[in-house]
VEXKE-659399 format. One record per atom (N, C-alpha, C, O): residue in three letters; atom name; x, z, y. Coordinates in nm, 4 decimals, padded with zeros to 6 digits, m for minus. Atoms other than C-alpha are relative to their C-alpha. Layout:
rest;atom;east;up;north
ALA;CA;X;Z;Y;
...
This chain:
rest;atom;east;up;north
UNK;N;00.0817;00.0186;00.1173;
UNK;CA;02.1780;00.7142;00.7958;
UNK;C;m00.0232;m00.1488;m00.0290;
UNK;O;m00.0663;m00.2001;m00.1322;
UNK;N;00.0741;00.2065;00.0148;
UNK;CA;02.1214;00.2984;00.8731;
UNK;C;00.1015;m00.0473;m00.0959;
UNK;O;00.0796;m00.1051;m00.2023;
UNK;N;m00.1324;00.0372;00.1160;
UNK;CA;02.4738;00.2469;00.7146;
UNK;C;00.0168;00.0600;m00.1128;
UNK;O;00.0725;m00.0128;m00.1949;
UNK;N;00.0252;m00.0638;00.0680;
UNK;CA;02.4312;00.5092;00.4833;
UNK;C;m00.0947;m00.0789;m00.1271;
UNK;O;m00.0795;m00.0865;m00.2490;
UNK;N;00.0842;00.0326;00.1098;
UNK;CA;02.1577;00.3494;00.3335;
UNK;C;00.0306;m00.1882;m00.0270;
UNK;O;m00.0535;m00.2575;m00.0843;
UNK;N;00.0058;00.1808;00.0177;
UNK;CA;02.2710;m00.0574;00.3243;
UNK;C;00.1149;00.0654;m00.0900;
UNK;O;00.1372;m00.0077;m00.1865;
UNK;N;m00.1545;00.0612;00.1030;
UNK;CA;02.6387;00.0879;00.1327;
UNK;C;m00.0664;00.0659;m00.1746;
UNK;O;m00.0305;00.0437;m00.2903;
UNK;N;m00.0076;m00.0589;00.1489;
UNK;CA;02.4544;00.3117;m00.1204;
UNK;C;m00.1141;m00.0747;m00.0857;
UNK;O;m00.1370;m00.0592;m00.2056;
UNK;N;00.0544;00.0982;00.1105;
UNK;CA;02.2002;00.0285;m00.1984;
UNK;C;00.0654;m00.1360;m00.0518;
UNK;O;00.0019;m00.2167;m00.1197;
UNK;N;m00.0775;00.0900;m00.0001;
UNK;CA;02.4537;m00.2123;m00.2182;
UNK;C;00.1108;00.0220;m00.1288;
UNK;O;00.1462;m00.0643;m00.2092;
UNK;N;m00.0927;m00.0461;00.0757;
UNK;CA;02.6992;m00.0052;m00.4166;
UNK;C;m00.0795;00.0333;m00.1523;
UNK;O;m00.0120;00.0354;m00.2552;
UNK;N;00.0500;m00.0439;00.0933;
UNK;CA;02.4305;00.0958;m00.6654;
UNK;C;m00.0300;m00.1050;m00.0721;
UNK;O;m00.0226;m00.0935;m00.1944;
UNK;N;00.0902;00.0973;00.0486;
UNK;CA;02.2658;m00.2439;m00.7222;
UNK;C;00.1949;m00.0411;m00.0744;
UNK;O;00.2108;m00.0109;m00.1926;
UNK;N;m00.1207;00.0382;00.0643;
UNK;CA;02.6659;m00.3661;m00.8096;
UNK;C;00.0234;00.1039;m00.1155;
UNK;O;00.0978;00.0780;m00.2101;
UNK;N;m00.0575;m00.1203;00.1079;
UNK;CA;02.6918;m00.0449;m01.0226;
UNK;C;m00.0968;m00.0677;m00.1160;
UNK;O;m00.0458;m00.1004;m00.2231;
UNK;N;00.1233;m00.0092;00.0970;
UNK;CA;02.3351;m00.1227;m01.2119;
UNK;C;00.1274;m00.2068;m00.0819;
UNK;O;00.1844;m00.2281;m00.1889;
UNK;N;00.0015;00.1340;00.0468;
UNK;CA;02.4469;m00.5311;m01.2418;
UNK;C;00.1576;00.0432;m00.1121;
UNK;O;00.1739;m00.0375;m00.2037;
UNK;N;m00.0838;m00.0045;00.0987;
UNK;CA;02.7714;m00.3913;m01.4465;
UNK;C;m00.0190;00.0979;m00.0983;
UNK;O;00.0737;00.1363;m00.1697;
UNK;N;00.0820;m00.0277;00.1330;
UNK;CA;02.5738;m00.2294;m01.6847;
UNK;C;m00.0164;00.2015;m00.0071;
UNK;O;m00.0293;00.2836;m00.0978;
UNK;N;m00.0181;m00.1674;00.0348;
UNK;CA;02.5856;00.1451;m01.5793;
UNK;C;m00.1479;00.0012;00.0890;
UNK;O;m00.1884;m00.0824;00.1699;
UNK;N;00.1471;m00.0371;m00.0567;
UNK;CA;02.2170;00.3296;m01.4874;
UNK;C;00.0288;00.0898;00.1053;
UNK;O;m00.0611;00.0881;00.1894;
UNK;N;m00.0353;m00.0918;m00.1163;
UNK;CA;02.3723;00.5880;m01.2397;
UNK;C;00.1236;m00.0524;00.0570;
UNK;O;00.1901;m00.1339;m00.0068;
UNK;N;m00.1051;00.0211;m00.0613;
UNK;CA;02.6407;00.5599;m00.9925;
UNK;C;00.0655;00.0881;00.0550;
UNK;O;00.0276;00.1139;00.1692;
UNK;N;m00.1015;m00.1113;m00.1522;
UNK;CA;02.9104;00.8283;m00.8306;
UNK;C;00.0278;m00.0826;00.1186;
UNK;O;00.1056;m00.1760;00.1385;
UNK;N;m00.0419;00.1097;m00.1145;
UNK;CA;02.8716;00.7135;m00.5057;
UNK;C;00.0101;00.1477;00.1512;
UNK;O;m00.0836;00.2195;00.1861;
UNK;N;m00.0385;m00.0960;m00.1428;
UNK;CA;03.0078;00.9575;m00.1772;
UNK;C;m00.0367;00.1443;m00.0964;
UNK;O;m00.1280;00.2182;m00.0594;
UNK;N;m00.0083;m00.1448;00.0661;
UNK;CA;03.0442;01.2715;m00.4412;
UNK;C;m00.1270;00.0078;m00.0618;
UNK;O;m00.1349;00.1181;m00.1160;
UNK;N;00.1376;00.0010;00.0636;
UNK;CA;02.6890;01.2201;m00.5814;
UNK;C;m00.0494;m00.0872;m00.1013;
UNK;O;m00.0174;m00.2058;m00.0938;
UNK;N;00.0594;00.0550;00.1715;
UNK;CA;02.5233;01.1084;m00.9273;
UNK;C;m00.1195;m00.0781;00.0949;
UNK;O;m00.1835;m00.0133;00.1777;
UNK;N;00.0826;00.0673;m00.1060;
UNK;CA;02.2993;00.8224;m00.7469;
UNK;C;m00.0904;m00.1044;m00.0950;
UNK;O;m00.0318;m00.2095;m00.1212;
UNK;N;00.0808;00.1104;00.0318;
UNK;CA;02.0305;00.6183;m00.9134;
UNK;C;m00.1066;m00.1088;00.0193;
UNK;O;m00.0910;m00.1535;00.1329;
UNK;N;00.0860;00.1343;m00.0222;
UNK;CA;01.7748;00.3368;m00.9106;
UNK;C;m00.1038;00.1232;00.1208;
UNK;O;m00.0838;00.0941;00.2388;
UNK;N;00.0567;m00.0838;m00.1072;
UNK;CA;01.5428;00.6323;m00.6970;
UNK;C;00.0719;m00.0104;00.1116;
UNK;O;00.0201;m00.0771;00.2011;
UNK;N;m00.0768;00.0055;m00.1215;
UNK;CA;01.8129;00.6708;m00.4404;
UNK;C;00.0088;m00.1018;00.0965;
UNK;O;m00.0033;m00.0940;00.2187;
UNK;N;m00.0078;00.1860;m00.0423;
UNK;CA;01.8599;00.2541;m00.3982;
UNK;C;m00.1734;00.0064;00.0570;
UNK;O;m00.2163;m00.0048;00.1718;
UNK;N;00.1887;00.0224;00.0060;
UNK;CA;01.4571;00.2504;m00.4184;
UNK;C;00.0110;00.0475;00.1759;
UNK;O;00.0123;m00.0248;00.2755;
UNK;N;00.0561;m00.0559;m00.1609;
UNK;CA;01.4195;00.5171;m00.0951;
UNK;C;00.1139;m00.0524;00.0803;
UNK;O;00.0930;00.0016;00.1889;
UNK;N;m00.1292;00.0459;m00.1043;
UNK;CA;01.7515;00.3594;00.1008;
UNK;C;m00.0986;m00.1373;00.0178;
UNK;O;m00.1367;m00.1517;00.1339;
UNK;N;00.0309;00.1113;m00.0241;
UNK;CA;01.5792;00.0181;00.0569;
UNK;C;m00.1341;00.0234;00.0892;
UNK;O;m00.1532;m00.0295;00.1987;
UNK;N;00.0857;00.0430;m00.0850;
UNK;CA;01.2530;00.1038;00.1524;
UNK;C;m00.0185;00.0889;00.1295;
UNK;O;m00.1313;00.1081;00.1750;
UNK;N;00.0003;m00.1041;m00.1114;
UNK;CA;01.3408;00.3473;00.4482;
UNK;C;00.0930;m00.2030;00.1336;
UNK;O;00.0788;m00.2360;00.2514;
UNK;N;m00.1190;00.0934;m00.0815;
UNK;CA;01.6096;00.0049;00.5768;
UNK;C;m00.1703;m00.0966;00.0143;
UNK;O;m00.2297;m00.1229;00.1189;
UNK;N;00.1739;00.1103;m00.0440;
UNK;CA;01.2396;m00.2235;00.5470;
UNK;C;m00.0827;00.0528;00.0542;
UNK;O;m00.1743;m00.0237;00.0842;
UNK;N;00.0933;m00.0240;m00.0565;
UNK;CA;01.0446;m00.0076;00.6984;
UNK;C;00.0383;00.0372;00.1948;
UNK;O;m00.0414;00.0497;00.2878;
UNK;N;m00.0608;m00.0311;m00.1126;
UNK;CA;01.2939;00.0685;01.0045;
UNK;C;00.0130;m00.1480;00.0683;
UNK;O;00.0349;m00.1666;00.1880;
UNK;N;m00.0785;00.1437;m00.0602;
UNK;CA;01.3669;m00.3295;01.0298;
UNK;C;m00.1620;m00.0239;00.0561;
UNK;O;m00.1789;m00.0473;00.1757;
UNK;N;00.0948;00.0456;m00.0035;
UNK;CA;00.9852;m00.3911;00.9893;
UNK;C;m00.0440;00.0579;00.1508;
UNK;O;m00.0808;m00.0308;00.2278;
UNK;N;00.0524;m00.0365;m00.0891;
UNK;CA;00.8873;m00.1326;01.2931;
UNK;C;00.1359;m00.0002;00.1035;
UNK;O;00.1615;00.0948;00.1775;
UNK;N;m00.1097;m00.0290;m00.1439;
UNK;CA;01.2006;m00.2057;01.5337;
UNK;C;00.0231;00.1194;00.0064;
UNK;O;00.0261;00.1573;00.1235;
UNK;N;m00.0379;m00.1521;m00.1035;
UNK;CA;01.2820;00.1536;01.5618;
UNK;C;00.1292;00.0253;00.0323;
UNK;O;00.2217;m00.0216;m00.0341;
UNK;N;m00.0890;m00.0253;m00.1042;
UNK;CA;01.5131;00.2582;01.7723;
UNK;C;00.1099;00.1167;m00.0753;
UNK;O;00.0823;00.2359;m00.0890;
UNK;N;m00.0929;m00.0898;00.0592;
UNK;CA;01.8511;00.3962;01.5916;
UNK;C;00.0888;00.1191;00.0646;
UNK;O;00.1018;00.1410;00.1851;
UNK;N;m00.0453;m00.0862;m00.1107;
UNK;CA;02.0535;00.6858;01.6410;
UNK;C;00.1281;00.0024;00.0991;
UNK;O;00.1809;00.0957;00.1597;
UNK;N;m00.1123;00.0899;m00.1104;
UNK;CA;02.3158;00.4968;01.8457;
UNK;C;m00.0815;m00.0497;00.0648;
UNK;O;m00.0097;m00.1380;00.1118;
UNK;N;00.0649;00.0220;m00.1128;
UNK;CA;02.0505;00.4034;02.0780;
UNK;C;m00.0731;m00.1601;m00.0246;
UNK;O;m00.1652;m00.2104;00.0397;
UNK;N;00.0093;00.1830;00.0190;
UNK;CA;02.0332;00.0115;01.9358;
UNK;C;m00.1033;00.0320;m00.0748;
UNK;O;m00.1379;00.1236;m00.1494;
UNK;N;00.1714;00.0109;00.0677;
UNK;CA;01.6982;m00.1181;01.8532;
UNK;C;00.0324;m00.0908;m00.1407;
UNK;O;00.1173;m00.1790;m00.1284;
UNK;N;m00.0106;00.0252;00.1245;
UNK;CA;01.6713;m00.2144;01.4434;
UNK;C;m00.0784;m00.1389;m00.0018;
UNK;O;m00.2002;m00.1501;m00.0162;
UNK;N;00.0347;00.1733;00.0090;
UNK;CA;01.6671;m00.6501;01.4532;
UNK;C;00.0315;m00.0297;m00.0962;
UNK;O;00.1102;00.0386;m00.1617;
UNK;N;m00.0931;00.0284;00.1143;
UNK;CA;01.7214;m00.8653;01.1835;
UNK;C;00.1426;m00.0102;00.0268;
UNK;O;00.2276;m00.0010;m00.0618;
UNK;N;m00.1453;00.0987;m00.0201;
UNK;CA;02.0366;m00.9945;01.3616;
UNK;C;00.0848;00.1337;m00.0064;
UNK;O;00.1794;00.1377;m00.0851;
UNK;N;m00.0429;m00.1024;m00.0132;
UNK;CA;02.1394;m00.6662;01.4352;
UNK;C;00.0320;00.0601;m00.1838;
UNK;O;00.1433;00.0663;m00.2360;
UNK;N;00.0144;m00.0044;00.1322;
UNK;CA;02.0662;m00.5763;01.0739;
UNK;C;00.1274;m00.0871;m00.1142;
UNK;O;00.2316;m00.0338;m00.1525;
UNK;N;m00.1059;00.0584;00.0150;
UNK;CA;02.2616;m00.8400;00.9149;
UNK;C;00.1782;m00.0036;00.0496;
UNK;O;00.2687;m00.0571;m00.0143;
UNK;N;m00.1059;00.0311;m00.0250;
UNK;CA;02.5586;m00.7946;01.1314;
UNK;C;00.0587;00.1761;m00.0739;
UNK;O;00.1603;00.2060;m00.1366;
UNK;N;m00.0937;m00.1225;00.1299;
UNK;CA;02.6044;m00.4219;00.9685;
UNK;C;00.0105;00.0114;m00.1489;
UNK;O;00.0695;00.0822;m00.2305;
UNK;N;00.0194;m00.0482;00.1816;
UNK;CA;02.4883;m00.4924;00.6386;
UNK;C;00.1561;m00.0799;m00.0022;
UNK;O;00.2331;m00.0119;m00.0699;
UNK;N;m00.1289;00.0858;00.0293;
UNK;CA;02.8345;m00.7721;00.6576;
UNK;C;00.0910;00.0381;00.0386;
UNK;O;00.1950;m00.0267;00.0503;
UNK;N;m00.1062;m00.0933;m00.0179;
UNK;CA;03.0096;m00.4884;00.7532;
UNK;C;00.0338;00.0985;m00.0829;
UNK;O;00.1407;00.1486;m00.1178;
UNK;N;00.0350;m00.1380;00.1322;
UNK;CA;02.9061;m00.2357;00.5157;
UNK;C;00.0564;m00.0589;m00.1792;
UNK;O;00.1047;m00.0054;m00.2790;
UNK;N;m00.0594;00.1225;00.1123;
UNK;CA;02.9745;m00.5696;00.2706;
UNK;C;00.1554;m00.0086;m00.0323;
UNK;O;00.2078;m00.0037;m00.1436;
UNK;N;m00.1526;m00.0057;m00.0376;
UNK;CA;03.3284;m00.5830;00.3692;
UNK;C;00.0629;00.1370;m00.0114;
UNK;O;00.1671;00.1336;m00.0769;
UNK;N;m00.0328;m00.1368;00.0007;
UNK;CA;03.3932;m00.1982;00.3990;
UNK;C;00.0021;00.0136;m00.2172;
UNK;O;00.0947;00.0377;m00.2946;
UNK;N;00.0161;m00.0207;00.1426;
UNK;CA;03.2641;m00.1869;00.0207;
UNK;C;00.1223;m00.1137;m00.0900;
UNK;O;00.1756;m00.0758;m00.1943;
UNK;N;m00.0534;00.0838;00.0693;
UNK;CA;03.4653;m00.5061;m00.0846;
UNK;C;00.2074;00.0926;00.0099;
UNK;O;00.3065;00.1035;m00.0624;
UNK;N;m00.1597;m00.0786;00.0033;
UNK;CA;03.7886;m00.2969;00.0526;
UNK;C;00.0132;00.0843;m00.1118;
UNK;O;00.0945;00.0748;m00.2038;
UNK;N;00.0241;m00.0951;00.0982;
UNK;CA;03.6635;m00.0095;m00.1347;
UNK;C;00.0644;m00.0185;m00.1512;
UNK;O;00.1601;00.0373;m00.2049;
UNK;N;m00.0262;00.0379;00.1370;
UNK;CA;03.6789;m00.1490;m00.4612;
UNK;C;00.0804;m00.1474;m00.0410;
UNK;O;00.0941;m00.1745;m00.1603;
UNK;N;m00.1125;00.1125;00.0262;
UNK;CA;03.9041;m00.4667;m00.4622;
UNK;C;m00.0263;m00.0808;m00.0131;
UNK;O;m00.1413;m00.0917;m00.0556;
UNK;N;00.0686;00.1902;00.0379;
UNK;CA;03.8774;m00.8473;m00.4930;
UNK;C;m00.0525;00.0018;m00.0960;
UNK;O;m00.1669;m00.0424;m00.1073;
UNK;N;00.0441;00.0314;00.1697;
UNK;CA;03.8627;m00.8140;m00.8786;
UNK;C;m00.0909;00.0270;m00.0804;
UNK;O;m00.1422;m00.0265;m00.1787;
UNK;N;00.1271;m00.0562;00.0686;
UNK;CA;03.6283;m00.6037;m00.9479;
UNK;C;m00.1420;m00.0546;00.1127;
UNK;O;m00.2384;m00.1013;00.0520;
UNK;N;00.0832;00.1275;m00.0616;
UNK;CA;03.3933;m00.7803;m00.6326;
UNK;C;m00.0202;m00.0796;m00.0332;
UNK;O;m00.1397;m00.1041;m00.0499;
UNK;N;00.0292;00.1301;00.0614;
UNK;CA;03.4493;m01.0965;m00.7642;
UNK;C;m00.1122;00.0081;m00.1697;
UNK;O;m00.2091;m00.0614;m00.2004;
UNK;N;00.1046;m00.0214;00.0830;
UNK;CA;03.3196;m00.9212;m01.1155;
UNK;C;m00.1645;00.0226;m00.0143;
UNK;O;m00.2423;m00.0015;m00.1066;
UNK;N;00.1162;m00.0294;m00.0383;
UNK;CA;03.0196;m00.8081;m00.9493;
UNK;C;m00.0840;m00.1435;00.0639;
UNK;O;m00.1992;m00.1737;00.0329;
UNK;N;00.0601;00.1626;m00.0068;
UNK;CA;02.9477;m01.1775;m00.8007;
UNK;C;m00.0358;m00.0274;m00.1197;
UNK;O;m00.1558;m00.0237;m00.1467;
UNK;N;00.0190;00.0482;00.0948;
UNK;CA;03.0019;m01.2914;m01.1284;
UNK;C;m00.1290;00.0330;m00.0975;
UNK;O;m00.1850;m00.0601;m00.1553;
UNK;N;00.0660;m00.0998;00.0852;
UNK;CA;02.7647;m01.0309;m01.3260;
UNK;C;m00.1409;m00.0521;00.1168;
UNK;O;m00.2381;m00.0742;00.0446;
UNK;N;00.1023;m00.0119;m00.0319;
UNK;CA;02.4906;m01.0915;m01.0523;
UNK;C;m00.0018;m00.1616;00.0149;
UNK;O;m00.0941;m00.1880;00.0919;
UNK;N;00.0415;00.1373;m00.0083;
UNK;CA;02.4903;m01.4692;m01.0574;
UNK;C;m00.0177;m00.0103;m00.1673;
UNK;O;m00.1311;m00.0562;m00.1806;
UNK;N;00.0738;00.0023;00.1300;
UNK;CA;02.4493;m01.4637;m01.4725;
UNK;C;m00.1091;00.0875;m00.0174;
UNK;O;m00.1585;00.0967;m00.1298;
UNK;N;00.1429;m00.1029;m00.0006;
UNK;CA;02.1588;m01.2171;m01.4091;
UNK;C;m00.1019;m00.0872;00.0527;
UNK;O;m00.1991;m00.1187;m00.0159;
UNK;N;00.0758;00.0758;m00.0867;
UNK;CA;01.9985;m01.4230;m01.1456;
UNK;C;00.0184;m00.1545;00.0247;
UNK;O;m00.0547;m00.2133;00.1044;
């Protein structure tokens, strides 16, 4: 569920920044709700250390090293070009 929830807030927030309100993401119609409870289930697991179900305790470092996996897994997913679009689209937003 830890990876679960860093690809489908990751994948959604890139879906929202190219201008669509829902996302098909793993066979499912997925929206800003979905991102919402993935995000705050991943802050509230980082915030109380709890203990995942691979046995590893929930650190930032730990944290970071799957979200830049989950980063990479997704960048395969969908291709340089359209990644690079999604950089692009969230740096004229922000």
């Amino acid at each position: 569920m830890f990876r679960k929830n860093i690809n489908i807030s990751v994948l959604y927030i890139a879906s929202w920044l190219n201008g669509q309100g829902a996302a098909a993401l793993n066979h499912l119609m997925e929206d800003a709700a979905t991102a919402e409870i993935s995000r705050s289930q991943l802050w509230q697991w980082l915030r109380n250390s709890v203990v995942l179900d691979n046995g590893k305790r929930l650190t930032e470092s730990y944290y970071e090293k799957i979200a830049m996996e989950e980063y990479e897994k997704i960048r395969n997913l969908v291709g340089d070009e359209n990644h690079e679009k999604t950089n692009i689209n969230w740096q004229n937003n922000y």
